[in-house]
N, C-alpha and C positions, 0 to 999 in steps of 0.2 A: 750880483749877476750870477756867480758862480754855485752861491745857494741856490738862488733858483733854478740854474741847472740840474745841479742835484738832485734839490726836488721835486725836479721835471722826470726825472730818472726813475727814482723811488717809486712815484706816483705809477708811472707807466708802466714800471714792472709789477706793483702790486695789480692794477688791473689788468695787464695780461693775465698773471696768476689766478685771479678771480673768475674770467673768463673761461680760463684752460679748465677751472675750476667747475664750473658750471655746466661746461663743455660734457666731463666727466660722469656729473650729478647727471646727466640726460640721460647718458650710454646704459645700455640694459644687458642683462647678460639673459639670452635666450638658453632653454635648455632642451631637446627635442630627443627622441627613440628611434633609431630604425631598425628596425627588424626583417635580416634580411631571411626572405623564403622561399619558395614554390608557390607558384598560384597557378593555379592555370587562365589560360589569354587567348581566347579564341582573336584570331587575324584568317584573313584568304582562307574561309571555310573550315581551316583545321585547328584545334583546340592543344595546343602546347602547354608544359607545366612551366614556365618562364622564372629566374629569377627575380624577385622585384623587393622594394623596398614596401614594409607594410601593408603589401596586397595591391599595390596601387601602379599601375604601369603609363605612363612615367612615373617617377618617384615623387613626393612632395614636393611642393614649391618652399624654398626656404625666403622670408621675407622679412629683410636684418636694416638695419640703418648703420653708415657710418658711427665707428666706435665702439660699436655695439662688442660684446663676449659672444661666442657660441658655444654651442655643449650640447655634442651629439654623442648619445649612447648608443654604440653598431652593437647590436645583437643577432649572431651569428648562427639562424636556423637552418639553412640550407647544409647541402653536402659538398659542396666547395669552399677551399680557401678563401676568404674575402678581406679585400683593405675598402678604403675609400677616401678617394683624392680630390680635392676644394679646387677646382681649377682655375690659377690666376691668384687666389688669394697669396700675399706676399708671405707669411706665417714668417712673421721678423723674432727670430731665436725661438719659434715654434718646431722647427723640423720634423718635430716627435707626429707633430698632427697633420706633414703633409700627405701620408699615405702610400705613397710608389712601394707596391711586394718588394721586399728584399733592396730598399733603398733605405729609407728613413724608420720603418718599422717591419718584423715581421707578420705573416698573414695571421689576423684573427680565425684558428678552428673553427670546425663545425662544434657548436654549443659552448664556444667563446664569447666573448665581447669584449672591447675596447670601447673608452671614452677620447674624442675627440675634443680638443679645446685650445678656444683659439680667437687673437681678437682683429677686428677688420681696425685697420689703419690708413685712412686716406683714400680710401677707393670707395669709388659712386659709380653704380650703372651695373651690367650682368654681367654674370661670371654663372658657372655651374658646376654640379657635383657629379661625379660617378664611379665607377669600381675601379682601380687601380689595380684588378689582377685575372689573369689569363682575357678572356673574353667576355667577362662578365658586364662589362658595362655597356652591351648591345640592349641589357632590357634596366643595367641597372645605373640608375640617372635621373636629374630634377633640375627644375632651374634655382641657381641662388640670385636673390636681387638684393640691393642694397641702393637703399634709400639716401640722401641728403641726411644730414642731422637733423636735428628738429630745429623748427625755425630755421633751415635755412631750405633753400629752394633750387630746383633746376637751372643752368644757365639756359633754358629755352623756354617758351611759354605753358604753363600748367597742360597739360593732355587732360583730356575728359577721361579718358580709360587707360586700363594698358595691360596688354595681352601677352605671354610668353608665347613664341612659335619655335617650340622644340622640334630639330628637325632630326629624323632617326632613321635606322634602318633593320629591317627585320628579315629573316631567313624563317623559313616553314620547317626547319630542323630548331636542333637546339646546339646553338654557339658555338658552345665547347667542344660539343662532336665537332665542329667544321675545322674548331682550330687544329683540337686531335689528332684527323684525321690529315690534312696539309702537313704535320709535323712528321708524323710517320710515313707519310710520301714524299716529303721533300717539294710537291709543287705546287701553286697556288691555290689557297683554299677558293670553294667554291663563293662565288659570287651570292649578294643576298637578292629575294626575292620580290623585295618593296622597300620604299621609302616612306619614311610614317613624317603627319606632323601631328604634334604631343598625342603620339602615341597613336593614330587612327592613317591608313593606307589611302583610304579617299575614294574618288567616285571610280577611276579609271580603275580598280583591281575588283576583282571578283569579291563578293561574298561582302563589300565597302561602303556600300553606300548611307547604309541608314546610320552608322554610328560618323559619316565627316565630318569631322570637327568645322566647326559655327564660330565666325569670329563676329560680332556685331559691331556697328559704327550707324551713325545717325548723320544726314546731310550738316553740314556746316561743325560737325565735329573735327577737332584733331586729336589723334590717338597715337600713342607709343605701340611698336610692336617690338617684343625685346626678342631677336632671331638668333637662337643658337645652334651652330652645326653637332649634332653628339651622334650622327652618322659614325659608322667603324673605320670604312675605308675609302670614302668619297668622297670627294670636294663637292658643293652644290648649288647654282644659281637657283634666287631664289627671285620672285619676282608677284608682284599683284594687277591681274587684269584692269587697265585703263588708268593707274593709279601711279602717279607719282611718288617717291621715297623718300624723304629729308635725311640722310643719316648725320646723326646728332655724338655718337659715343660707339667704343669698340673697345672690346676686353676690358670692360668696366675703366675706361678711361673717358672724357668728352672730347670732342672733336671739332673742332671747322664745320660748321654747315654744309653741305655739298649736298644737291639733288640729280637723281638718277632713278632708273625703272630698271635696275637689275640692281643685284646683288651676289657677288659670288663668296661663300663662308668655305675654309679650309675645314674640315673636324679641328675643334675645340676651339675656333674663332666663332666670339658674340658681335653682333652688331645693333642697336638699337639704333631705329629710324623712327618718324612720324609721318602718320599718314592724314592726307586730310578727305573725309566728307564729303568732295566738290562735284561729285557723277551724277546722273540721273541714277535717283532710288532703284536698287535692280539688287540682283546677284553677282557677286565676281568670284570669279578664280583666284585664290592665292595655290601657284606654284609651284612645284621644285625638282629638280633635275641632274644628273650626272654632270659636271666638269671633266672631262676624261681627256689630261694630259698623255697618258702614258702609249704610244702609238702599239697598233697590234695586239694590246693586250683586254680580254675578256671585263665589260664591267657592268653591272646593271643598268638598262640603260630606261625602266621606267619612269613614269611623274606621280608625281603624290601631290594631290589635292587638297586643300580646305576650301570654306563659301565663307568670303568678305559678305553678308549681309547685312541692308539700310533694315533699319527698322521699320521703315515708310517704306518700303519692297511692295510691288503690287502682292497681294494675297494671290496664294494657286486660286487656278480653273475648280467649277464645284467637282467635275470629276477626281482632283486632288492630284493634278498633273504639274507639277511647278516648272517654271519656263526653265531651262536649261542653262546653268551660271554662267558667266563670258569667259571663253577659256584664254587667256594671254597668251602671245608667241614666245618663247624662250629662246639664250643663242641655241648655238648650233652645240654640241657635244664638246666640240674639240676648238672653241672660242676664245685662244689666246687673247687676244686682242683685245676681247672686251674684258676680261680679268685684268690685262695689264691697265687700262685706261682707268678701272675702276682703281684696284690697290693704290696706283700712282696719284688718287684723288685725296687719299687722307693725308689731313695735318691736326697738328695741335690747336685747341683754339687761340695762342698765345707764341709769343716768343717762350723757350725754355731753354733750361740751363743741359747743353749736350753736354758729356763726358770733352772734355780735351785732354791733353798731354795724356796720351794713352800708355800705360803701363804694362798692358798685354795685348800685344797686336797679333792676331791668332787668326789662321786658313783652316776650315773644314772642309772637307769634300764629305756628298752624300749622295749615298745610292745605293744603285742592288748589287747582287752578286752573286756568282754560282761557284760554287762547292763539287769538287768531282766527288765521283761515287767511292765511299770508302771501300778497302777490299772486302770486308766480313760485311758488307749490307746486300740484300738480294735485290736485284735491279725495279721491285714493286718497292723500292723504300727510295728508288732517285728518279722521280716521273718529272723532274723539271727537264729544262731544253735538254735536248741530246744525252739526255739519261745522267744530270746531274743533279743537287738541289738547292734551292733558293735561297741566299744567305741577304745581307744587306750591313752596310757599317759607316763607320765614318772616322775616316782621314785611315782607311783600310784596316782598320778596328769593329770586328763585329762585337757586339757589348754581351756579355754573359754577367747574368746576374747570381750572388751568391746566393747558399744553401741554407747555409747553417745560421747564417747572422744577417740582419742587415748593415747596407755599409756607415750608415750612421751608426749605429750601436757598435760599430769596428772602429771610427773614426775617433769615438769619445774612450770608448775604454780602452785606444790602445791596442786592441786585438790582432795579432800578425796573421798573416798569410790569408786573408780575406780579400784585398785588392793592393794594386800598386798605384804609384803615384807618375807614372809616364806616359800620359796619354801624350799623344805627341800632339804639338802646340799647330803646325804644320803638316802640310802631308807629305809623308812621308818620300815618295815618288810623284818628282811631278811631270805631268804628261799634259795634253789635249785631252783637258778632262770632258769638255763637250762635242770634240769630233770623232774619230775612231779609235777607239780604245783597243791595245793590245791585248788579247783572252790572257796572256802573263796575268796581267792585274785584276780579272774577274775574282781570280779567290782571296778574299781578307783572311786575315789571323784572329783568332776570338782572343779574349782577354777580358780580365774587369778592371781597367784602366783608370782611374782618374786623373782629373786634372787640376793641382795647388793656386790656388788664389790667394793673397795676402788681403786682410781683410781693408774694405777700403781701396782698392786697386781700380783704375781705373780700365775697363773691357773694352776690345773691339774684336770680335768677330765677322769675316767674312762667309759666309753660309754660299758652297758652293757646287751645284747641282752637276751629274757625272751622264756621260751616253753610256757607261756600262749597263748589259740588258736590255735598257730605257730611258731613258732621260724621263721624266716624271715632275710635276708642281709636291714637294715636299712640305707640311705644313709642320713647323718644328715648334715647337713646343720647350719654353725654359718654366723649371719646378723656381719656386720664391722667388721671383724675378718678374720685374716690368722691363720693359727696354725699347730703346728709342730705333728704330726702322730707317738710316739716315739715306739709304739709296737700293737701288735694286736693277738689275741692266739681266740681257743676255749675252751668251758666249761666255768666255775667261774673266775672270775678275782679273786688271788687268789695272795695276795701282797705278800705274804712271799717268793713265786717262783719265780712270772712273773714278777717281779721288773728286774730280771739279765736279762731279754729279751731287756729291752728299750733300744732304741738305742738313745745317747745323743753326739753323731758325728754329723752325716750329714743326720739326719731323714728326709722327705719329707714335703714341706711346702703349704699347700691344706687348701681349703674352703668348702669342704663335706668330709666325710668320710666316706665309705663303710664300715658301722661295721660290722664280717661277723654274719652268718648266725648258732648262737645257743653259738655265742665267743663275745669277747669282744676289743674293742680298746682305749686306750689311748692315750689323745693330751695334748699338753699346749700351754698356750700364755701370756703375759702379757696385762694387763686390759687395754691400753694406750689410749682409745678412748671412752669419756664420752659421754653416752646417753642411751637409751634402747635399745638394741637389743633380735630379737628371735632366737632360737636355735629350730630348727625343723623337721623330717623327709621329705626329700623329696620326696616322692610318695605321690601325694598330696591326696588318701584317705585315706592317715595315717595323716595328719595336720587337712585334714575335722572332722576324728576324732577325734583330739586333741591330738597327738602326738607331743609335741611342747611345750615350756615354754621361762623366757625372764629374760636376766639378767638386772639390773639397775647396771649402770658402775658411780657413781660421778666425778661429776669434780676435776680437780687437781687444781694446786696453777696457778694460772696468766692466760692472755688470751688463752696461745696456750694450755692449757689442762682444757679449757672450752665448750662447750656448746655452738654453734653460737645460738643468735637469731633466733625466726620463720621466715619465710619469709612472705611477705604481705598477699599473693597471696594464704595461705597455707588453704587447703578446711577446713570447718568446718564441722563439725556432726550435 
């Protein structure tokens, strides 16, 4: 009996092996160019020189399967620094490829280049690329999907199609001026001028209509729309005239079935939903719109269109007059409620294994902040409230990124006086972080702070949102990291109650988090992936302002929970 045990053992592990084996023999190593430029991009009438990847605004669609190699050559044509950051992708002892300026690698020059390389591990569904440095990634961006393995399949029924619905935003200037110009005032940059989806403003903006983006669907079809927020500084309901939403998966994870007729995406939150076929043959609206937590403060508040059209659509009138697509009702602007209902919808599709016995029990607070006017600056340099200017931090730590090195290439070779290692675990002062705030606490300390994890450590994070300025929905953002979403409340994060909230079943497993908007949410994950990562809001003039900090994760024991090597090719400062 015990022989056959044995070689019950044998057996089963050599077919594992063979499997894992085969597994392997499928994976492809894709190898792609981007070549970043100037094109010029007519939008609302006026013809801008835009950055973009190979001419193309959005950028390619990258289209990879679980397992798969990537190998992206950036070719650095333009006159700005540029990185480029895999958003979501876990890059397990990759660091060198996740991209954050002055984090994991320095900026590729103009008439640089850097190869990207890097392999997808265990993630299925959309995730996206875009620029990792000043404002660049307003035009510079693409969706990445990643496929099932071969031979293996969806856990939902085959889609007849499947459409990326890149949701963006555009300014009739150029980016960098806007950021520029805010930085040298101190007060908030101007607001943009449209919302695009992949890449087109829609029927509602002037100069729009002929180029609206076309999604086609056939009656009794079901279709994937894979919806990513790559907007700068908006949150955005997204929603389709008359049409039901199945959402199936989010930040390339699957999810719990749930249907709903809204949607609302933080920037740099994916959601894949299916739609189905079921209307009378017509035209519809798919729309999208401003979320606008922040009370009192300035935000675009138009809609960008595309046309859901049947193939079987009645044909235009001979005069060539097409009947007018069904425009959908969207909430209201300032629609807590329905955010909350919705975020509170997602789970896993399964039981899974949450972190326990936490190792790092750790409070952030996040939000804005104002800066008095220095003496030597002239009062046209502090145009924020009451002539000061707009800082923003977390646990009153505004994040300053270094110059000369990035903090990974400081981490590995050892390099002093680049960053320290006391970010504080807590905040520092604690108050009524969501009732009235003492102007004492408006100004944060800058610093380049990290925060030490042992590799393997089990995380908990409190993510918690402040009335300094504003109270605001912060959509935060962890660089190599998945992590489990285990509850989310408003007011204080308030351990003694909001503990019986967590949900340690089948929470939702995401790479942003939509904190809401004056509440708090809590994640974990275990530390498995050594190197530096940032942790940062994404509205990127909450990072411009330093809303943003970075953990150092150490290596574990042996190769596989190390630290690859730099790569040759990797830019220097």
């Amino acid at each position: 009996m015990e022989t056959f045990k044995n070689f019950s053992i044998i057996f089963l592990g050599l077919f594992l092996l063979i499997c894992s084996a085969f597994s392997f023999a499928n994976a492809d190593v894709q190898r792609h160019q981007f070549v970043i430029q100037a094109t010029p991009v007519k939008r609302l009438c006026m013809t801008h020189n835009s950055i973009t990847v190979n001419g193309m605004f959005p950028g390619p669609t990258l289209d990879v399967r679980n397992g798969d190699t990537l190998e992206v050559k950036v070719v650095n044509k333009a006159k700005y620094n540029v990185t480029i950051h895999w958003h979501g992708i876990r890059q397990m002892r990759t660091g060198w490829a996740d991209g954050p300026e002055f984090v994991t690698q320095c900026p590729i020059r103009p008439g640089g280049s850097y190869t990207y390389r890097f392999t997808i591990q265990g993630q299925e569904g959309t995730l996206w690329w875009h620029a990792h440095s000043s404002w660049l990634r307003a035009t510079v961006y693409g969706a990445l999907i990643i496929r099932p393995r071969e031979g293996e399949s969806y856990p939902f029924p085959e889609p007849k199609r499947e459409t990326p619905i890149i949701l963006g935003e555009w300014w009739d200037a150029n980016p960098i001026d806007v950021v520029r110009e805010s930085t040298r005032t101190g007060a908030a940059p101007n607001v943009s001028d449209a919302y695009t989806i992949n890449g087109q403003p829609g029927d509602l903006y002037k100069c729009s209509s002929e180029d609206t983006t076309i999604v086609p669907i056939d009656s009794g079809e079901t279709n994937l729309l894979r919806v990513i927020n790559a907007a700068m500084n908006q949150p955005l309901f997204f929603t389709v005239a008359n049409h039901k939403l199945t959402i199936v998966g989010a930040d390339a994870s699957y999810t719990k079935p749930f249907t709903t007729s809204v949607l609302m995406l933080g920037p740099g939150q994916t959601t894949d939903v299916l739609i189905r076929g079921d209307q009378p043959p017509a035209r519809y609206y798919m729309a999208a719109r401003a979320y606008q937590s922040a009370q009192n403060a300035p935000f675009d508040n138009t809609t960008t269109t595309a046309i859901l059209e049947y193939k079987s659509a009645p044909c235009p009138a001979k005069n060539g007059s097409a009947p007018k697509p069904i425009m959908p009702s969207l909430p209201a602007y300032n629609d807590t409620n329905t955010v909350t209902a919705f975020s509170r919808s997602f789970r896993s599709p399964r039981k899974v294994e949450v972190p326990a016995d936490i190792d790092e029990s750790l409070v952030f607070t996040v939000g804005l902040g104002l800066n008095n006017c220095p003496p030597n600056f002239h009062k046209s340099r502090c145009q924020g409230p009451n002539g000061t200017r707009f800082t923003a931090s977390m646990n009153n730590v505004s994040f300053v990124l270094p110059q000369n090195f990035s903090l990974l290439q400081a981490h590995q070779q050892g390099i002093p006086g680049v960053f320290t290692t006391d970010f504080p675990g807590n905040p520092p002062v604690k108050f009524d972080y969501t009732g009235n705030v003492s102007q004492s606490l408006f100004q944060p300390i800058t610093g380049t702070k990290l925060y030490k994890l042992k590799f393997g450590s089990r995380v908990q994070i409190v993510l918690q949102d402040t009335s300094i300025v504003t109270p605001e929905n912060h959509p935060i953002h962890l660089h190599g990291y998945d992590f489990y979403i285990i509850a989310e409340g408003f007011g204080n994060f308030n351990p003694k109650k909001d503990t019986s909230k967590f949900n340690l079943v089948d929470p939702p497993l995401r790479n942003t988090v939509a904190v809401p908007v004056n509440g708090w949410a809590v994640i974990r994950f275990v530390a498995d992936n050594p190197g530096v990562w940032l942790m940062h809001c994404h509205l990127d003039v909450h990072i411009t302002w330093g809303l943003a900090m970075a953990f150092m994760v150490e290596n574990g024991v042996g190769e596989l929970q190390t630290l690859q090597v730099p790569p040759p090719d990797l830019p220097i400062c």
